[in-house]
C-alpha positions as CSV (number, residue, x, y, z in Angstrom):
1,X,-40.2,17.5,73.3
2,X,-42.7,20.1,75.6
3,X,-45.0,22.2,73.9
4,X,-42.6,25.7,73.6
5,X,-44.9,28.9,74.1
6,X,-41.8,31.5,72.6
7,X,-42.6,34.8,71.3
8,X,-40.4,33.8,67.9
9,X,-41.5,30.3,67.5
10,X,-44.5,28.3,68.1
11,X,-43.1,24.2,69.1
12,X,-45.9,21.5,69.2
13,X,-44.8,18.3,70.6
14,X,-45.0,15.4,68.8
15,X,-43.4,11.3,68.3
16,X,-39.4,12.1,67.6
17,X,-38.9,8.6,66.3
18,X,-41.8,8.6,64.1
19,X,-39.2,10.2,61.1
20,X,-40.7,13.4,60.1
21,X,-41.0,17.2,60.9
22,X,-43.6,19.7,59.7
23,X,-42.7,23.3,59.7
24,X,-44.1,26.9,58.7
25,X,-41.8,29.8,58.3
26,X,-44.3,31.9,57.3
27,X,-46.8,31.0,60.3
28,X,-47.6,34.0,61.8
29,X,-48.5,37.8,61.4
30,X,-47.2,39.6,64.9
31,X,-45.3,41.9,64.8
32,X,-42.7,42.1,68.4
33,X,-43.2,44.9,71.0
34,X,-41.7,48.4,69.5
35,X,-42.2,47.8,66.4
36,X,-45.5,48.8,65.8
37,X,-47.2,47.9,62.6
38,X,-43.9,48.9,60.8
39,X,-45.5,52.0,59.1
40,X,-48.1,49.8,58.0
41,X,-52.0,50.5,58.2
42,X,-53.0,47.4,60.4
43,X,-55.3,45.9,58.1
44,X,-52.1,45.1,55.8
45,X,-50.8,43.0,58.4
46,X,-53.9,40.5,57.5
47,X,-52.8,40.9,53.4
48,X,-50.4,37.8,52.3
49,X,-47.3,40.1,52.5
50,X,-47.4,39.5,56.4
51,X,-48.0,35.9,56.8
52,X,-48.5,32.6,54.6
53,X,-52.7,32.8,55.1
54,X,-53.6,29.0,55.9
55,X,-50.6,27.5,56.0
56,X,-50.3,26.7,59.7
57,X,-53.7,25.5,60.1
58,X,-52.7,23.3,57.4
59,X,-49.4,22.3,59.2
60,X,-51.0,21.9,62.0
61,X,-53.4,19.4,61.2
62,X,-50.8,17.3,59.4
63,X,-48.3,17.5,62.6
64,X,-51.9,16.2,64.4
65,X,-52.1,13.5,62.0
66,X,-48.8,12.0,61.8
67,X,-48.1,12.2,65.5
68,X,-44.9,14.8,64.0
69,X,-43.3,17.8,65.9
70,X,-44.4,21.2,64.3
71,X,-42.2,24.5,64.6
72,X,-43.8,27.4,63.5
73,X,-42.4,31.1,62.9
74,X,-43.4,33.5,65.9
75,X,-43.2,36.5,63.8
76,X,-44.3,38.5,60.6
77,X,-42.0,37.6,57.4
78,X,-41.8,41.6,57.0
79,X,-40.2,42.0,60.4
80,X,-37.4,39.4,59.6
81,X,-38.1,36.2,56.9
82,X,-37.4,33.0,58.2
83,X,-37.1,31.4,55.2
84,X,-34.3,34.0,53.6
85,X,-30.6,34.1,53.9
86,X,-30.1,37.1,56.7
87,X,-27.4,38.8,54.2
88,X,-30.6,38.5,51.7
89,X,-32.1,42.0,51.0
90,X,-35.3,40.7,50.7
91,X,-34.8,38.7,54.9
92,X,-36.4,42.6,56.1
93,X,-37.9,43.5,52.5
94,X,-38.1,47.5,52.4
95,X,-41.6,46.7,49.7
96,X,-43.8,43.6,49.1
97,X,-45.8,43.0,46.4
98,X,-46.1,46.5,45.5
99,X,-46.2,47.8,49.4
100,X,-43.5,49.6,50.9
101,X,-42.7,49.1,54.4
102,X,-42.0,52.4,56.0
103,X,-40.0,50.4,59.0
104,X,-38.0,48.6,56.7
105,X,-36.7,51.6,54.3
106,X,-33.4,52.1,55.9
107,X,-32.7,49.4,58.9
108,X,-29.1,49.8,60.9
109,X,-27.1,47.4,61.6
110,X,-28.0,47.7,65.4
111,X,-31.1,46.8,64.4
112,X,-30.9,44.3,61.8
113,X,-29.1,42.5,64.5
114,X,-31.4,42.9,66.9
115,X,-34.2,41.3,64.9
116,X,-32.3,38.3,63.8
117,X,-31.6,37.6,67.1
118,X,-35.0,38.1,68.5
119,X,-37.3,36.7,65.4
120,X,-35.2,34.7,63.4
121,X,-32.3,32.2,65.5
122,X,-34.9,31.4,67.8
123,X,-36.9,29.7,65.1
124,X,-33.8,28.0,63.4
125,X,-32.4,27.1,67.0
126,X,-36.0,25.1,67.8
127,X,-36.0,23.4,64.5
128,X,-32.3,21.8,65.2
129,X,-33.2,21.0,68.6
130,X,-36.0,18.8,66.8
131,X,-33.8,16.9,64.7
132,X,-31.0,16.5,67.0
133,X,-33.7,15.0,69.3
134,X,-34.9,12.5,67.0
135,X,-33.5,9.1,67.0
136,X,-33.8,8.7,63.3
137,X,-33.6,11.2,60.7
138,X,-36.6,12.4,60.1
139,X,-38.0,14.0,56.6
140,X,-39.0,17.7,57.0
141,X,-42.1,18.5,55.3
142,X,-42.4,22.8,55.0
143,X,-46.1,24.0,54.4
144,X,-46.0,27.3,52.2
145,X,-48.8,28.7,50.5
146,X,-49.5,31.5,47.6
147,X,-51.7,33.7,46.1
148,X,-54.4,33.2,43.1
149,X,-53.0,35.8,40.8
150,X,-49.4,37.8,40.7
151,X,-48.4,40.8,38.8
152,X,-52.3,40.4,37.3
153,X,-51.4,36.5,36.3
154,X,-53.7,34.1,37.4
155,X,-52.3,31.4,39.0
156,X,-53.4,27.8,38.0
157,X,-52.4,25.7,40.1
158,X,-54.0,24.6,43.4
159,X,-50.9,23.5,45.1
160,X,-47.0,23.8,44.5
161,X,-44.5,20.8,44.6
162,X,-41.0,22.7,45.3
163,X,-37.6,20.7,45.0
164,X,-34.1,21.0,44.2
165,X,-31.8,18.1,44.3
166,X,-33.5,15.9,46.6
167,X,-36.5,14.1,44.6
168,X,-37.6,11.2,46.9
169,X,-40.7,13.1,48.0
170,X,-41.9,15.4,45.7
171,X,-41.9,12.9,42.7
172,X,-44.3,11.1,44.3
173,X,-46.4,13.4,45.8
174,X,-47.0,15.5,42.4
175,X,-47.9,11.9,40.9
176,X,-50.0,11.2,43.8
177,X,-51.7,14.6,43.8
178,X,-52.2,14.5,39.7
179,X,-53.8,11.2,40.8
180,X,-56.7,13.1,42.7
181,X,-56.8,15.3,39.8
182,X,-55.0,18.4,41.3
183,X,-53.1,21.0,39.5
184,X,-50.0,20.6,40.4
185,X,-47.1,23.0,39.9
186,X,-43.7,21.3,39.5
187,X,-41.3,23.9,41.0
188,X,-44.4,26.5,40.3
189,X,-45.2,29.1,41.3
190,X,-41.8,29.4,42.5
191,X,-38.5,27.0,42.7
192,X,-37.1,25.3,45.3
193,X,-34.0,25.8,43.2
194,X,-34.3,29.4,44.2
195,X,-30.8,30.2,45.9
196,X,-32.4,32.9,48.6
197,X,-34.3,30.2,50.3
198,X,-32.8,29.2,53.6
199,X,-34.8,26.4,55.9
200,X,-34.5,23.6,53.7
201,X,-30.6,24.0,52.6
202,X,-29.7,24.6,55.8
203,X,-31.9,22.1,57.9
204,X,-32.5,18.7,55.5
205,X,-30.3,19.3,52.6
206,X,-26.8,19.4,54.3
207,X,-27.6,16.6,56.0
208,X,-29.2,14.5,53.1
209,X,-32.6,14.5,54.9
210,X,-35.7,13.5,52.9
211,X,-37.7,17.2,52.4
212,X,-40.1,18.3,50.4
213,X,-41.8,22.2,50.6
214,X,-45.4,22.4,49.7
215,X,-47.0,25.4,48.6
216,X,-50.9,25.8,48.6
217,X,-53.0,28.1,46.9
218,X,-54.5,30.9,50.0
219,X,-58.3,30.7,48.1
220,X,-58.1,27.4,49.3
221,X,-56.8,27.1,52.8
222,X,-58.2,30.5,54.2
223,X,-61.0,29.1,55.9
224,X,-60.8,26.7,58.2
225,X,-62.9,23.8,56.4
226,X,-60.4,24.3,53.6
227,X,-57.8,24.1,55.2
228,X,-58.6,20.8,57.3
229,X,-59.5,19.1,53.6
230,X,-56.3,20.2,51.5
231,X,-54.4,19.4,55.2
232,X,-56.5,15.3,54.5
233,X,-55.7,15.3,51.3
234,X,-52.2,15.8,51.3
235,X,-51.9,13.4,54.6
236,X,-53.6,10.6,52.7
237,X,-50.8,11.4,49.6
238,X,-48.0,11.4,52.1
239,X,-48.7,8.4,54.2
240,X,-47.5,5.7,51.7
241,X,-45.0,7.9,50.8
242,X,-43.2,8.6,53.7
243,X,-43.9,4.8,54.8
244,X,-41.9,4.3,52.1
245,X,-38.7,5.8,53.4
246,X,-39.3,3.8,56.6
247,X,-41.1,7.3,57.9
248,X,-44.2,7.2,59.9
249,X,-47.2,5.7,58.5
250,X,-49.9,8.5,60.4
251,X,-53.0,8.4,62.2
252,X,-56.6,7.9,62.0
253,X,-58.2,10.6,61.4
């Protein structure tokens, strides 16, 4: 697979038979041409409402490592969220955490349309085209992260495990991580069990692939030397893990 530059989708190359997949739905902050900052001062658009803060760096690096395709979102989670059901209200969320988004008060159908089409399939389209590619299944590994405190509760763990149904990764990697003596959240801070989430059920879970979502804490990750060490840490957790399911074994750092 070439190396995609698309407005709603970032696509990094990588070894299609080495079994796995990294992906970030929450990659990226830019907002698409006529839409200005939605309403928004411009400095919101750096906050955590408009993008998951490290967590493409750390996909990145991890993609790097294991020689694995990464698909990234293109676009800001407030102009469409890539990792929500469209019929969602919350896929073009009129507030976040507190903020409202003057844009997103009262979006026609026209529109709505418009930026599932433009923001949303393209990313979904370039994450099947990796898996159809790939002469094995591979397992998808989706890089989230989260922030310190919530609704003035502050958040102890360092990284999240999410799962559902499927346990064959994130057993392992919560024991692996624990191991290293992490704070791991099991489905915390949110659940994988969550029914609005939408890469994962529709990507790995309909067809029974291996998939885990990670979500790391954004005090962590936000600068680039923190990011590159939580990205080698969980790469080292992984490796004999995915080995395990006959997945790549990674790289040399």
């Amino acid at each position: 697979m070439d190396e995609i530059a698309h407005p709603a989708f970032e696509a990094i190359p990588g070894a299609l038979d080495g079994g796995a997949l990294i992906v970030c739905d929450h990659a990226s902050n830019a907002i698409p041409p006529g839409y200005g900052t939605l309403g928004l001062p411009p400095e919101a658009l750096d906050r955590h409402i408009a993008y998951d803060i490290g967590a493409a760096t750390v996909a990145r690096h991890l993609a790097r490592w294991f020689s694995a395709p990464f698909v990234g979102s293109g676009f800001s989670r407030l102009v469409v969220d890539c990792n929500r059901r469209p019929e969602d209200p919350g896929s073009m969320p009129p507030s976040s955490d507190g903020t409202p988004i003057p844009r997103n008060q009262a979006i026609g159908a026209a529109e709505r349309a418009a930026r599932l089409a433009e923001c949303f399939q393209p990313y979904h389209d370039a994450i099947e085209a990796c898996i159809a590619a790939a002469p094995m299944p591979p397992a998808i590994v989706s890089i989230h992260s989260f922030t310190p405190t919530m609704s003035g509760f502050q958040r102890p763990w360092q990284i999240g495990v999410l799962w559902n149904e499927d346990r064959r990764i994130s057993d392992a990697l919560m024991a692996a991580l624990a191991a290293q003596g992490v704070a791991v959240g099991d489905n915390q801070p949110y659940s994988a069990r969550d029914p609005h989430g939408y890469t994962l059920p529709a990507h790995a879970e309909r067809r029974d692939l291996p998939h885990v979502l990670i979500e790391i804490r954004q005090d962590l990750i936000h600068e680039p030397a923190g990011a590159e060490a939580w990205a080698t840490l969980l790469h080292d957790c992984l490796v004999p893990i995915l080995s395990g399911l006959g997945r790549h074994e990674g790289k040399i750092r």
